[in-house]
C-alpha positions as CSV (number, residue, x, y, z in Angstrom):
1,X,0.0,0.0,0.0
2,X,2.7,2.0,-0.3
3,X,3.0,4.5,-3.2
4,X,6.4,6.2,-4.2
5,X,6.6,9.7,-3.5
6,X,6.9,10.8,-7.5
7,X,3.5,8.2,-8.2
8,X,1.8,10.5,-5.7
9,X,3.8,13.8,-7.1
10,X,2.3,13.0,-10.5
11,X,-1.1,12.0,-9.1
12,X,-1.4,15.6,-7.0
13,X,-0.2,17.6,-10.4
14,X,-2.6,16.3,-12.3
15,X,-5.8,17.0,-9.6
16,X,-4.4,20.4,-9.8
17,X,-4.8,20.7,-13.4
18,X,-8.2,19.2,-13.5
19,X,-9.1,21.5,-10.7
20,X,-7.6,24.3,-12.5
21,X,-9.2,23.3,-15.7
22,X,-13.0,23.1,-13.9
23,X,-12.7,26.6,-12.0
24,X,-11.6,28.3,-15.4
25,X,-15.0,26.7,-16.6
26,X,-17.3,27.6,-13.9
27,X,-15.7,31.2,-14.4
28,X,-16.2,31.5,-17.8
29,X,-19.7,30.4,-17.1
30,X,-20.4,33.2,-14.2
31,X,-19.0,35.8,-16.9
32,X,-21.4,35.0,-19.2
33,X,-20.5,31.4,-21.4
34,X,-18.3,29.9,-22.7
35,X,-15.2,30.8,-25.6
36,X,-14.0,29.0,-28.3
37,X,-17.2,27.3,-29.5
38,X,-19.1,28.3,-32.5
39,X,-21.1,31.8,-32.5
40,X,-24.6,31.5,-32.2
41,X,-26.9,33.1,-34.5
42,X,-29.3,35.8,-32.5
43,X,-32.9,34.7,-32.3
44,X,-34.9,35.3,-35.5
45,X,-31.6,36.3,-38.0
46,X,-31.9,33.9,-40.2
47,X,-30.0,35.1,-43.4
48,X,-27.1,32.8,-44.2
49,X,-23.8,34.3,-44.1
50,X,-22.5,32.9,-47.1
């Protein structure tokens, strides 16, 4: 049961990056959605872009 001490270095890093990587989320959500996805078309504007 015992683990090495770089098995539970590499095990703490990546919890920090997870934890990282949800927070950014839940902040991107509270400022108002999320970036990087595709632009959404306002309601009713249907001409095509092309």
């Amino acid at each position: 049961m015992s683990e090495s001490k770089e098995d539970r270095q590499q095990r703490l890093a990546q919890a920090l990056r997870n934890n990282l990587r949800r927070r950014k989320g839940q902040a991107r959500e509270r400022a108002g959605g999320t970036t990087g996805g595709p632009a959404q078309p306002a309601p009713g504007d249907n001409d095509p872009v092309n």
